[in-house]
PQR file with spaces between the fields and no chain letter, atoms N, CA, C, O and H, PARSE charges and radii, in Angstrom:
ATOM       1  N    UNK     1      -6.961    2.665    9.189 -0.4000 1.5000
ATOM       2  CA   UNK     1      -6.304    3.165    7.998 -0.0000 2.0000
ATOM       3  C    UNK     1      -7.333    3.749    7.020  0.5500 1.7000
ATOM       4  O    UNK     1      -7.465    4.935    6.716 -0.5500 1.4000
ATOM       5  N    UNK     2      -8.189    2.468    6.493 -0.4000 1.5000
ATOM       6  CA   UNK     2      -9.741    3.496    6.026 -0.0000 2.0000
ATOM       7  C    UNK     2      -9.881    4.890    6.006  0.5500 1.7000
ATOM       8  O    UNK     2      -9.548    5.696    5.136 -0.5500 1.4000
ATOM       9  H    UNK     2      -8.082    1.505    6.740  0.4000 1.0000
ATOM      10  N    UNK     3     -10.655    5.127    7.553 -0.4000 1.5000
ATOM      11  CA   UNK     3     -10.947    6.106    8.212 -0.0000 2.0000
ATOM      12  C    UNK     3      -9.500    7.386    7.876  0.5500 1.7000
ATOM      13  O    UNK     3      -9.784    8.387    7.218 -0.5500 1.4000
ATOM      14  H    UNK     3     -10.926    4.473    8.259  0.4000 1.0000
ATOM      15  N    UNK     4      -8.510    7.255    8.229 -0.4000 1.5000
ATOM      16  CA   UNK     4      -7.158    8.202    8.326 -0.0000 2.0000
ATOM      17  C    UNK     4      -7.497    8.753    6.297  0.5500 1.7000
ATOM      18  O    UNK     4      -7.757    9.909    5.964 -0.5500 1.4000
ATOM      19  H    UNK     4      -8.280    6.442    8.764  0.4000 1.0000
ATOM      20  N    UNK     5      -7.391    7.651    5.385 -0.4000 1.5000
ATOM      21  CA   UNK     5      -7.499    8.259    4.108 -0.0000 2.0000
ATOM      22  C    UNK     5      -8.675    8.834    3.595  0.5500 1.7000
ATOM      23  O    UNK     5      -8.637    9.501    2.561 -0.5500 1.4000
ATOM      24  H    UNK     5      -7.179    6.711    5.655  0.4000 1.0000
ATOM      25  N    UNK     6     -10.032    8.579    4.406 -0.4000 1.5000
ATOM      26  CA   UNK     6     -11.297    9.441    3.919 -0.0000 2.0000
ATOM      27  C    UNK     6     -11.204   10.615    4.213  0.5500 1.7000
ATOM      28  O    UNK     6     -11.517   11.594    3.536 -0.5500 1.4000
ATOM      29  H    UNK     6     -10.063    8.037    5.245  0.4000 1.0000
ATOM      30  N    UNK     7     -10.606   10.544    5.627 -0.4000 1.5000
ATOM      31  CA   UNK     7     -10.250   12.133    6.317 -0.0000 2.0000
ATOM      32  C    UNK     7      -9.756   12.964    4.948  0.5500 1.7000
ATOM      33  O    UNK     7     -10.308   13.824    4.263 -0.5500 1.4000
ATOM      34  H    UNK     7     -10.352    9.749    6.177  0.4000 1.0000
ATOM      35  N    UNK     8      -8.492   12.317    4.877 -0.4000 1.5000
ATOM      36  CA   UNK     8      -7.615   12.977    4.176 -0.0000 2.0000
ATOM      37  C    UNK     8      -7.946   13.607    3.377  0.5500 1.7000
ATOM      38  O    UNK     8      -7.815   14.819    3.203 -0.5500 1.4000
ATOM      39  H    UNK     8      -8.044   11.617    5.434  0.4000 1.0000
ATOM      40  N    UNK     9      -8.520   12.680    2.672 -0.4000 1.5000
ATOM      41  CA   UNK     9      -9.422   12.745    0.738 -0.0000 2.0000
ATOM      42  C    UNK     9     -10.365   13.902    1.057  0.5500 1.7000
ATOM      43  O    UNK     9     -10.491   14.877    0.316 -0.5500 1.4000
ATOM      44  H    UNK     9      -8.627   11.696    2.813  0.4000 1.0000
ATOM      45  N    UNK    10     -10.862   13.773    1.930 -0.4000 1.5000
ATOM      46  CA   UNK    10     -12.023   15.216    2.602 -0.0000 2.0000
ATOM      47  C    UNK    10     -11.449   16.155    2.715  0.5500 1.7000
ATOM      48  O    UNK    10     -11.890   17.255    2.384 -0.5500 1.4000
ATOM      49  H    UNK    10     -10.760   12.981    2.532  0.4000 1.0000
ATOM      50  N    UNK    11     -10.085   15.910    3.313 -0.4000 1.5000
ATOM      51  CA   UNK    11      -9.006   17.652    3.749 -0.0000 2.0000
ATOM      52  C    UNK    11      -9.200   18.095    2.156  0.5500 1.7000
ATOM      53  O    UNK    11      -9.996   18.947    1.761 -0.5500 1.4000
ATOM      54  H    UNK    11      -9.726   15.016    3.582  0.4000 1.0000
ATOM      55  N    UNK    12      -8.161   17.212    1.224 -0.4000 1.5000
ATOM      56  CA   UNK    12      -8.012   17.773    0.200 -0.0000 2.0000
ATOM      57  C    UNK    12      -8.741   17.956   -1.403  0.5500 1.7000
ATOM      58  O    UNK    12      -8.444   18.562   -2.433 -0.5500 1.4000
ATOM      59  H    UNK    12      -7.515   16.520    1.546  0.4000 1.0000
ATOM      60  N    UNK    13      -9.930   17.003   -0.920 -0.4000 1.5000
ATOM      61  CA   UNK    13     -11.275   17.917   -1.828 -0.0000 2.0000
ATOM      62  C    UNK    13     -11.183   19.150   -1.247  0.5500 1.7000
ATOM      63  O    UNK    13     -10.273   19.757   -1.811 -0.5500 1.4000
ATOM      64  H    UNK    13     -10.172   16.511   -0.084  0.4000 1.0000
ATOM      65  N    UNK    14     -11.629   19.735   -0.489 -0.4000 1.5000
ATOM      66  CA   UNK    14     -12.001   21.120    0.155 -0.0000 2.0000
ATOM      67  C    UNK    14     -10.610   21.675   -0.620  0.5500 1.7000
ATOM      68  O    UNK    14     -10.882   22.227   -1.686 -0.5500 1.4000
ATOM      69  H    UNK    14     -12.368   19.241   -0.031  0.4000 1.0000
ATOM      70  N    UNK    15      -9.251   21.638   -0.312 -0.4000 1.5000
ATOM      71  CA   UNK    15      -8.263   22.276   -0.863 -0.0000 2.0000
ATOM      72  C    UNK    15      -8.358   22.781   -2.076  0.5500 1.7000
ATOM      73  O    UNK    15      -8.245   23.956   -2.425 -0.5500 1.4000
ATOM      74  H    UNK    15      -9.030   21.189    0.554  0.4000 1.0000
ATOM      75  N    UNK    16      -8.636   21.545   -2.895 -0.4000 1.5000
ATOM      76  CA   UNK    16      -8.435   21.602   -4.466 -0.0000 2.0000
ATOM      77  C    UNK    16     -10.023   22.151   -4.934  0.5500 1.7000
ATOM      78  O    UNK    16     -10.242   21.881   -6.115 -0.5500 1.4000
ATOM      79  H    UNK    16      -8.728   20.591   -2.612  0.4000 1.0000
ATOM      80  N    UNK    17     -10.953   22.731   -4.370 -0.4000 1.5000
ATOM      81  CA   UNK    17     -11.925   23.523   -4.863 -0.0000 2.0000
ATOM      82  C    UNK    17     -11.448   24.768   -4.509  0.5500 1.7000
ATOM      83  O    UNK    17     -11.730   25.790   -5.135 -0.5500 1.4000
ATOM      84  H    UNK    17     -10.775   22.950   -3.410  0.4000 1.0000
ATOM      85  N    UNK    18     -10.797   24.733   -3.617 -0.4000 1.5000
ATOM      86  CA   UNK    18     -10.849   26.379   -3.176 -0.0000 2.0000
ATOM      87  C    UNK    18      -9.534   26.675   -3.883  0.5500 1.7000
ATOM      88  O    UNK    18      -9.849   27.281   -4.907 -0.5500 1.4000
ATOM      89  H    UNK    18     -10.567   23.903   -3.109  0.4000 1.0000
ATOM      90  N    UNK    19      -8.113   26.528   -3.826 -0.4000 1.5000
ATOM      91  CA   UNK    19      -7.108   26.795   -3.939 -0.0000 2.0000
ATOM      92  C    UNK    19      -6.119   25.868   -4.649  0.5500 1.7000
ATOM      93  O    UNK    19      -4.899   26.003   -4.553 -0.5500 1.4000
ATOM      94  H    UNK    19      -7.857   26.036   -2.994  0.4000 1.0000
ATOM      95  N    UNK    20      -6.562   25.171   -5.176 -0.4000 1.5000
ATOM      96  CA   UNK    20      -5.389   24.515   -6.285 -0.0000 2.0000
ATOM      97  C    UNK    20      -5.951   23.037   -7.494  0.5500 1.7000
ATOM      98  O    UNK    20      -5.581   21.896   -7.770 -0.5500 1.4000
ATOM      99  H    UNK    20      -7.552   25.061   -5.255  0.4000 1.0000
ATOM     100  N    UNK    21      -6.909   23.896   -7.841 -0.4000 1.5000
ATOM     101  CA   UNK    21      -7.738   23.158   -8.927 -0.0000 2.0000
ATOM     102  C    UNK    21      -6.863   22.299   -9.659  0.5500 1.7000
ATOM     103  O    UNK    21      -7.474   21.570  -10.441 -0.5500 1.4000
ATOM     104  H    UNK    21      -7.209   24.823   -7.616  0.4000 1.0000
ATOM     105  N    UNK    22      -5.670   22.163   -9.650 -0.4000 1.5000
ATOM     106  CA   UNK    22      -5.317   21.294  -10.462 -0.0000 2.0000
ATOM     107  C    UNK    22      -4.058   20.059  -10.400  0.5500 1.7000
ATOM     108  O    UNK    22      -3.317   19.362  -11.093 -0.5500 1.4000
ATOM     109  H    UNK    22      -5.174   22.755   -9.015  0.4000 1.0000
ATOM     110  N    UNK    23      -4.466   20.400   -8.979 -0.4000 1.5000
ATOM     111  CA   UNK    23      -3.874   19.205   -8.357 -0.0000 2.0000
ATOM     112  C    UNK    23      -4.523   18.458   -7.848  0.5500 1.7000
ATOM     113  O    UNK    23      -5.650   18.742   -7.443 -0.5500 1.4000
ATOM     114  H    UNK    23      -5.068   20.966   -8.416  0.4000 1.0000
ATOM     115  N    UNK    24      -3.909   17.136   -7.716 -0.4000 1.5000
ATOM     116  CA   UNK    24      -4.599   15.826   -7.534 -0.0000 2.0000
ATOM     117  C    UNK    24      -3.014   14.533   -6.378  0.5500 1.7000
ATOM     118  O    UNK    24      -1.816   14.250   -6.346 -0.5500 1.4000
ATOM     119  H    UNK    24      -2.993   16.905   -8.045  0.4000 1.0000
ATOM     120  N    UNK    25      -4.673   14.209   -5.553 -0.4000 1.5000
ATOM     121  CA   UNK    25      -3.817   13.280   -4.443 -0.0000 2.0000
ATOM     122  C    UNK    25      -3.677   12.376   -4.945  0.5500 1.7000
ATOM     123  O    UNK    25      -4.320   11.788   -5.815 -0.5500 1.4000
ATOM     124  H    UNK    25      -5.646   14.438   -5.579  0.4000 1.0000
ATOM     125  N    UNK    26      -2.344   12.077   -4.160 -0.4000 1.5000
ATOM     126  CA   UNK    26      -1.590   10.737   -4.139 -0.0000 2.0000
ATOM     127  C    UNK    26      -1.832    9.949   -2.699  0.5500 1.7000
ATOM     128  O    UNK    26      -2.221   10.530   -1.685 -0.5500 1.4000
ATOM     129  H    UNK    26      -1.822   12.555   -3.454  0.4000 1.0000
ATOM     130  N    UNK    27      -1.545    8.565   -2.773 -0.4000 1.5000
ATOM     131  CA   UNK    27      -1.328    7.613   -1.975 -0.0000 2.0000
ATOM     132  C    UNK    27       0.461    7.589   -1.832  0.5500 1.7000
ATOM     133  O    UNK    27       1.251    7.541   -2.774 -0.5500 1.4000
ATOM     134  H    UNK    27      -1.230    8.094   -3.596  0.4000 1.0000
ATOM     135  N    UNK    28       0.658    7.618   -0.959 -0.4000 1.5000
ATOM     136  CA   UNK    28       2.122    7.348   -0.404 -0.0000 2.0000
ATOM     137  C    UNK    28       2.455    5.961    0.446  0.5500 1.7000
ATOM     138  O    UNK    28       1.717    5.484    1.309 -0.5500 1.4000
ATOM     139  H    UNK    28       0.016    7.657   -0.193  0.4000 1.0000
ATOM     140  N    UNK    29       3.508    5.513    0.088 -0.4000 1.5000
ATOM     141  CA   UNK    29       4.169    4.659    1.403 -0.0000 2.0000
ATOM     142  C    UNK    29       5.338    5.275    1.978  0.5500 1.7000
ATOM     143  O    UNK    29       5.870    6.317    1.596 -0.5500 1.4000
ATOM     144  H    UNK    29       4.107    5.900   -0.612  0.4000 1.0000
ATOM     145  N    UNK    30       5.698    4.509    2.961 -0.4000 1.5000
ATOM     146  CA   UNK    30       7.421    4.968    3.575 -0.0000 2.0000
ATOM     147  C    UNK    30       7.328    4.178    4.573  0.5500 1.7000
ATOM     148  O    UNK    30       6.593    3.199    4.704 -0.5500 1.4000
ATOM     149  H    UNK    30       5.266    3.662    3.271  0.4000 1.0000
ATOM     150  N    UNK    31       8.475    4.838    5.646 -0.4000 1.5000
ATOM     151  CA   UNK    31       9.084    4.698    6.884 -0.0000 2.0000
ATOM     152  C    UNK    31       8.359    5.905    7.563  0.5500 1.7000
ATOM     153  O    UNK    31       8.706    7.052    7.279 -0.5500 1.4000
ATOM     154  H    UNK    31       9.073    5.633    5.540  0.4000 1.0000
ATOM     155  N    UNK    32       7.495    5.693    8.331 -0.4000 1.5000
ATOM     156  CA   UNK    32       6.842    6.830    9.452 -0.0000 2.0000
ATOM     157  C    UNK    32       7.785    7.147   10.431  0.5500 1.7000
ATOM     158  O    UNK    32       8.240    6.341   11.242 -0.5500 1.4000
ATOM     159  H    UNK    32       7.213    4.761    8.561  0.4000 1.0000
ATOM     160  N    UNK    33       8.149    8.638   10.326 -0.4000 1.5000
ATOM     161  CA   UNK    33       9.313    8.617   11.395 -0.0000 2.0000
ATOM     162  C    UNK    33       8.786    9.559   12.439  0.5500 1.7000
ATOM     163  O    UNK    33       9.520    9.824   13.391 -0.5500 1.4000
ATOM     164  H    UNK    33       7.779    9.293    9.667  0.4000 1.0000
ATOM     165  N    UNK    34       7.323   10.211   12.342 -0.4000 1.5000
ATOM     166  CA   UNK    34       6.971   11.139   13.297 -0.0000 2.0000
ATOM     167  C    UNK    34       5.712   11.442   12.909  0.5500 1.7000
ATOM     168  O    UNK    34       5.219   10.842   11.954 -0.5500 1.4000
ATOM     169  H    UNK    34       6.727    9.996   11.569  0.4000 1.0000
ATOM     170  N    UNK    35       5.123   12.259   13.482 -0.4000 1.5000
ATOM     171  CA   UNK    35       4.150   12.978   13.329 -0.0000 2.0000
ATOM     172  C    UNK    35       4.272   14.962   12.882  0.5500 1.7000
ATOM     173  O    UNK    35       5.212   15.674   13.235 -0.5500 1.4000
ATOM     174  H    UNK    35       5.524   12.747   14.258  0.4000 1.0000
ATOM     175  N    UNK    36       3.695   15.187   12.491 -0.4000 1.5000
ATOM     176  CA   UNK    36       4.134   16.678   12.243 -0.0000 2.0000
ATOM     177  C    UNK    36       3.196   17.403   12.937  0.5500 1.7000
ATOM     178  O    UNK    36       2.607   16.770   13.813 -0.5500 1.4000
ATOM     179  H    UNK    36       2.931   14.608   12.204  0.4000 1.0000
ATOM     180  N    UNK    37       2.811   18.879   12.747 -0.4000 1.5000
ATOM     181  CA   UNK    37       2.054   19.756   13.681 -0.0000 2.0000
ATOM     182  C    UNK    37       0.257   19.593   13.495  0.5500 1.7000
ATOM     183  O    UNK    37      -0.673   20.024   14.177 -0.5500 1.4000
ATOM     184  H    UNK    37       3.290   19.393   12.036  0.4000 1.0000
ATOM     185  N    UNK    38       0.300   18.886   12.426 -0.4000 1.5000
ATOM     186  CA   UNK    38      -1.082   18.456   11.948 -0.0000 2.0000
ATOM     187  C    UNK    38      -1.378   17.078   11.848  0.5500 1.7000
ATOM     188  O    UNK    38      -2.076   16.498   11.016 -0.5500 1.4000
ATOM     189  H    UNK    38       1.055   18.536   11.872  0.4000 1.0000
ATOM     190  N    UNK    39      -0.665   16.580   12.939 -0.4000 1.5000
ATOM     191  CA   UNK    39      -0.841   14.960   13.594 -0.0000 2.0000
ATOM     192  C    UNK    39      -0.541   13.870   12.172  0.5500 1.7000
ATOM     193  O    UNK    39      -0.438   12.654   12.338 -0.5500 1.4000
ATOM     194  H    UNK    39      -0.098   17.051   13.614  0.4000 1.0000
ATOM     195  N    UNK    40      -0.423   14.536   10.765 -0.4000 1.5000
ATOM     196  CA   UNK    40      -0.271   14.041    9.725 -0.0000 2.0000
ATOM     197  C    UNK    40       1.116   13.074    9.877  0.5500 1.7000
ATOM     198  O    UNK    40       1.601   13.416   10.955 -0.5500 1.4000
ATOM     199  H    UNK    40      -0.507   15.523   10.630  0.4000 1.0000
ATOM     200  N    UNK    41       1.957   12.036    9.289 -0.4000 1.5000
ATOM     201  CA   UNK    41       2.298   11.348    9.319 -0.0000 2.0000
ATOM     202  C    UNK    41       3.877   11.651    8.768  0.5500 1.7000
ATOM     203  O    UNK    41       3.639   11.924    7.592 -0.5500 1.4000
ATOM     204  H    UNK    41       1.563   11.758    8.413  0.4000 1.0000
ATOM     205  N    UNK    42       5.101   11.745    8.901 -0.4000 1.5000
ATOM     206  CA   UNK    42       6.086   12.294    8.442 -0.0000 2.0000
ATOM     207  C    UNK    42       7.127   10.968    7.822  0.5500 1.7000
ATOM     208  O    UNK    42       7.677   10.184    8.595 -0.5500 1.4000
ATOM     209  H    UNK    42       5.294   11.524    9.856  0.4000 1.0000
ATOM     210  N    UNK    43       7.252   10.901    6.549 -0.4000 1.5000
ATOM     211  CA   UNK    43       7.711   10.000    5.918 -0.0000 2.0000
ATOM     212  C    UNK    43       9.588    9.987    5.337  0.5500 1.7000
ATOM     213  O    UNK    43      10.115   10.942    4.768 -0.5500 1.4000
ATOM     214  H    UNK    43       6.805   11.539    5.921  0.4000 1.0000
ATOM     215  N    UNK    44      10.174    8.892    5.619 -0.4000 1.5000
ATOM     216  CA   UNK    44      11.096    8.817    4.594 -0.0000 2.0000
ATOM     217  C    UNK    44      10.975    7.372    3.408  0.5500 1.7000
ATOM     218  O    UNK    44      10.204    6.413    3.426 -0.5500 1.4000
ATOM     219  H    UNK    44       9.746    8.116    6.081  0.4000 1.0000
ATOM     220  N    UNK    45      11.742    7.620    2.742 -0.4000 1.5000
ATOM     221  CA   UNK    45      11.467    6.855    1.767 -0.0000 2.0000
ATOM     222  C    UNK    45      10.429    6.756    0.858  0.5500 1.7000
ATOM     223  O    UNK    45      10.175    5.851    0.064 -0.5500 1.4000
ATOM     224  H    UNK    45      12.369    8.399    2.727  0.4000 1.0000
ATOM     225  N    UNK    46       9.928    7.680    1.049 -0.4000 1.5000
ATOM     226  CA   UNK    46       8.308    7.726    0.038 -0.0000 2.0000
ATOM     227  C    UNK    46       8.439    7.776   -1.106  0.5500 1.7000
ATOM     228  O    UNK    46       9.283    8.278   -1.848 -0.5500 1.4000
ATOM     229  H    UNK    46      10.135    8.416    1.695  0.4000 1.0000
ATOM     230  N    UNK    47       7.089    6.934   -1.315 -0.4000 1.5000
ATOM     231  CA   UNK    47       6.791    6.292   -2.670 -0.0000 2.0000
ATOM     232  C    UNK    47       5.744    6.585   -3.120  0.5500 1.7000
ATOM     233  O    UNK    47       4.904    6.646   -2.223 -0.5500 1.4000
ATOM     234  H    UNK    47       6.404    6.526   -0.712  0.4000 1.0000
ATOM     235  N    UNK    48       5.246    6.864   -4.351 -0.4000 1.5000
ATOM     236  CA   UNK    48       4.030    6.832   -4.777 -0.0000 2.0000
ATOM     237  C    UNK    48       3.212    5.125   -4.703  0.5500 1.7000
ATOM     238  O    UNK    48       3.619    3.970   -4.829 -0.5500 1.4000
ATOM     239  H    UNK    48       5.928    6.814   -5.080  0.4000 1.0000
ATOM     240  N    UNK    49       2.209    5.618   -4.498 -0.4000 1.5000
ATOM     241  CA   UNK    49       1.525    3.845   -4.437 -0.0000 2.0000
ATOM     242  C    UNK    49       0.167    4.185   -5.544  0.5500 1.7000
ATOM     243  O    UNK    49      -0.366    3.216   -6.084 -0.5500 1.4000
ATOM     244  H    UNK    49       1.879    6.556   -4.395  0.4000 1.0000
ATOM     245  N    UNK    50      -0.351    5.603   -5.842 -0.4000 1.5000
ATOM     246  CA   UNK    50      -1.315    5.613   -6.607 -0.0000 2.0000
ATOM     247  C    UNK    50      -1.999    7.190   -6.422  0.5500 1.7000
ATOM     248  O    UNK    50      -2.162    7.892   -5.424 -0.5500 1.4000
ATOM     249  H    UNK    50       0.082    6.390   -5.402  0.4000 1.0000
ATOM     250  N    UNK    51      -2.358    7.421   -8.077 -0.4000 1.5000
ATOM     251  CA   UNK    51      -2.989    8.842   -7.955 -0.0000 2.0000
ATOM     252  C    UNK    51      -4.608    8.132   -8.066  0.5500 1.7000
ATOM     253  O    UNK    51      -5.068    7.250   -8.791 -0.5500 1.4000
ATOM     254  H    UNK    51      -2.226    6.851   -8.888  0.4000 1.0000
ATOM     255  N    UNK    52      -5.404    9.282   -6.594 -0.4000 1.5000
ATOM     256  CA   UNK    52      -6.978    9.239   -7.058 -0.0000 2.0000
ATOM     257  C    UNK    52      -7.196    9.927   -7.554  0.5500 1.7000
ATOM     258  O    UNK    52      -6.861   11.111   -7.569 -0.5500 1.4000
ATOM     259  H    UNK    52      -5.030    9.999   -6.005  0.4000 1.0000
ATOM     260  N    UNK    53      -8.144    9.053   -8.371 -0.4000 1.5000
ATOM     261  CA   UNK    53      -9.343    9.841   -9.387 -0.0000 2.0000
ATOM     262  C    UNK    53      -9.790   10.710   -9.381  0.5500 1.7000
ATOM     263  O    UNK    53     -10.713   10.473   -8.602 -0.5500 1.4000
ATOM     264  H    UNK    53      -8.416    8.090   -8.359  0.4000 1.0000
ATOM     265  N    UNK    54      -9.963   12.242   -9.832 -0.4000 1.5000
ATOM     266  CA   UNK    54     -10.314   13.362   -8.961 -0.0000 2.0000
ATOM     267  C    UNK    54     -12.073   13.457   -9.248  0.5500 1.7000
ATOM     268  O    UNK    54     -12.685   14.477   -8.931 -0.5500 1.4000
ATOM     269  H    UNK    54      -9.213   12.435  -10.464  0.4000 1.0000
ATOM     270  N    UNK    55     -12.964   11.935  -10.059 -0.4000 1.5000
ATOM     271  CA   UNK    55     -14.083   11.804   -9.576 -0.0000 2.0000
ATOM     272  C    UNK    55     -14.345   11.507   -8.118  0.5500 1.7000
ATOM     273  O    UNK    55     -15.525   11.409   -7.779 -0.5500 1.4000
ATOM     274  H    UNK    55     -12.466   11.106  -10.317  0.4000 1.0000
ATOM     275  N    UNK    56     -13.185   11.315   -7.010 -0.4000 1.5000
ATOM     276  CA   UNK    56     -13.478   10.883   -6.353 -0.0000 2.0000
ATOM     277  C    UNK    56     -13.863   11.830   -5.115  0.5500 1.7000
ATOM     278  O    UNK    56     -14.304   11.608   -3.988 -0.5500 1.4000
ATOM     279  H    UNK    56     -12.227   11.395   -7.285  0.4000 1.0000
ATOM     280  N    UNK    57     -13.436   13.189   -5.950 -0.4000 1.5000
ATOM     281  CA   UNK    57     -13.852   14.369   -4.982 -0.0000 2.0000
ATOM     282  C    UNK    57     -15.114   14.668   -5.683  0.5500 1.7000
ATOM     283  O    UNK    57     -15.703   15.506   -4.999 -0.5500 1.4000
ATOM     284  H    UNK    57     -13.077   13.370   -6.866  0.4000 1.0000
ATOM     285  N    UNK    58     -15.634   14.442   -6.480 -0.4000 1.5000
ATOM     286  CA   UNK    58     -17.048   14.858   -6.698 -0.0000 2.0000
ATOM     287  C    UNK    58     -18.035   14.942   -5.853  0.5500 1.7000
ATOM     288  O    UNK    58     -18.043   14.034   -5.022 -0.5500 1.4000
ATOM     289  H    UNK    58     -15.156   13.762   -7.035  0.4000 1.0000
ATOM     290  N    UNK    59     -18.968   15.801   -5.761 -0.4000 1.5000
ATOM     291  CA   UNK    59     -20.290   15.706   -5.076 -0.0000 2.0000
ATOM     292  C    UNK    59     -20.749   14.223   -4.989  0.5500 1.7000
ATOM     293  O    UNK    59     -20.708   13.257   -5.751 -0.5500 1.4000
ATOM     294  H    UNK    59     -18.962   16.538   -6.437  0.4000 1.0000
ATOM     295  N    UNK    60     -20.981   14.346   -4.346 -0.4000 1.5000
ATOM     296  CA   UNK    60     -22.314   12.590   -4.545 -0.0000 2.0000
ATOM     297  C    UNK    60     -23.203   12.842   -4.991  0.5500 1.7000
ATOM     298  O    UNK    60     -23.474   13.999   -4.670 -0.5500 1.4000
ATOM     299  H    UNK    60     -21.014   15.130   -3.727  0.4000 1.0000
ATOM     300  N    UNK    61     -23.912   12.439   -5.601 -0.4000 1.5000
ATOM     301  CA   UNK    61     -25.785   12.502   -6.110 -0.0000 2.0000
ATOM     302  C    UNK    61     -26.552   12.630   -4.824  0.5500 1.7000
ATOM     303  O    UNK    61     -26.481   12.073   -3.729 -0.5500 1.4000
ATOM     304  H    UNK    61     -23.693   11.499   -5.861  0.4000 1.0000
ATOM     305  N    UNK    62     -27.264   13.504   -5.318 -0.4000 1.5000
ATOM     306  CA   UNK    62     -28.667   13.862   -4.245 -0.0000 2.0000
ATOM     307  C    UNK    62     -29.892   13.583   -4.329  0.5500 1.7000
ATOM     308  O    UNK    62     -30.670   13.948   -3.447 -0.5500 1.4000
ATOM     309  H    UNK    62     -27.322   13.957   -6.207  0.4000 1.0000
């Protein structure tokens, strides 16, 4: 599970620099009822469970 949300958080840093600066991810729950064309996870019942921090797309220190 870890691993599946770093991915994620990685997809959509890259997104939100290039193409939609001003949005910010959420954590979801639900009922997984499939998979979609991007192996991503297809939900009913979804819920918010929490917005990240969008320090959390920051660079890291070098």
């Amino acid at each position: 599970m870890r691993l599946s949300i770093a991915r994620r958080l990685y997809d959509y840093c890259h997104l939100r620099r290039d193409k939609a600066p001003g949005d910010r991810p959420w954590i979801l729950t639900g009922t997984e009822t499939g998979r979609g064309p991007d192996d991503r996870p297809l939900l009913t019942d979804a819920r918010p469970l929490a917005r990240i921090d969008p320090d959390a797309c920051a660079a890291p220190p070098t």
